[in-house]
C-alpha positions as CSV (number, residue, x, y, z in Angstrom):
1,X,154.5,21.1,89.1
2,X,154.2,22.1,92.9
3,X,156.4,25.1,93.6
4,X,158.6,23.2,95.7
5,X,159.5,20.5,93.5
6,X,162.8,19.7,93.3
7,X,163.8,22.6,95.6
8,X,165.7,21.1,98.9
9,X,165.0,17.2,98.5
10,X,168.4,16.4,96.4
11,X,171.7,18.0,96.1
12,X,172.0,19.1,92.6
13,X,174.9,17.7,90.3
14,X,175.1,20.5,87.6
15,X,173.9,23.6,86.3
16,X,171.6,21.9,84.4
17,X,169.8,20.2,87.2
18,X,169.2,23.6,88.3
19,X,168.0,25.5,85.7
20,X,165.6,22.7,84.9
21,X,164.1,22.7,88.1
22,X,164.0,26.9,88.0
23,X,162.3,26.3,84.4
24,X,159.8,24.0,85.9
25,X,158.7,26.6,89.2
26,X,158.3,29.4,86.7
27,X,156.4,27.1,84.5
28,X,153.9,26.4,87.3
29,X,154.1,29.9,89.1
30,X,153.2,31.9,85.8
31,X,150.9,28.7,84.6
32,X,149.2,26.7,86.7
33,X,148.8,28.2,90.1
34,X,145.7,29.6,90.8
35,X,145.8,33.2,92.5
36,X,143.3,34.6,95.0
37,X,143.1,38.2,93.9
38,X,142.6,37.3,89.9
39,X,139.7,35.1,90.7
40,X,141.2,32.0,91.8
41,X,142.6,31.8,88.2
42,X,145.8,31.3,86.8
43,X,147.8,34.2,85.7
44,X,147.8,33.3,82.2
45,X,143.7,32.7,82.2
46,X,143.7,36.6,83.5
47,X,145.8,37.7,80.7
48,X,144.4,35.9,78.1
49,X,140.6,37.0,79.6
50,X,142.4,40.5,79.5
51,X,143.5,40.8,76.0
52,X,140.6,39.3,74.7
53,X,138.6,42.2,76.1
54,X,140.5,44.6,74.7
55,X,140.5,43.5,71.5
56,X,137.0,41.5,70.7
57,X,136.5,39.5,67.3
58,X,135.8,42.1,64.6
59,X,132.0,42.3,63.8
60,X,130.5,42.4,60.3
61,X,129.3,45.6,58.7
62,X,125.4,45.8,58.0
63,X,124.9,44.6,54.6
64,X,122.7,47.6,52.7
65,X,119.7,46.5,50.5
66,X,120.3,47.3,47.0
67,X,117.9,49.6,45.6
């Protein structure tokens, strides 16, 4: 969704009409848009490229040859 969709093309009838559209922008703004400083990545690929980091797969102990 492009962040302006929705926003000043059509009066809105309800409420609803515009949360649904404010759902939508978030959606894309936290999503899908790519952002300059992070790589030209989306905010979620940084913080899932973040965590992951953090916290990397456990690795397997040495197995010890039985004597």
């Amino acid at each position: 969704m492009h962040p302006d969709y929705g926003l000043s093309r059509r009066p809105y009838k309800t409420i609803a009409d515009v949360e649904y559209t404010t759902v939508g922008w978030v959606d894309w703004y936290n999503q899908v848009r790519l952002h300059n400083s992070l790589g030209m990545i989306s905010p979620t690929e940084f913080d899932n490229a973040h965590y992951t980091s953090l916290s990397p797969e456990p690795q397997p102990a040495e197995q010890r040859q039985k004597t």
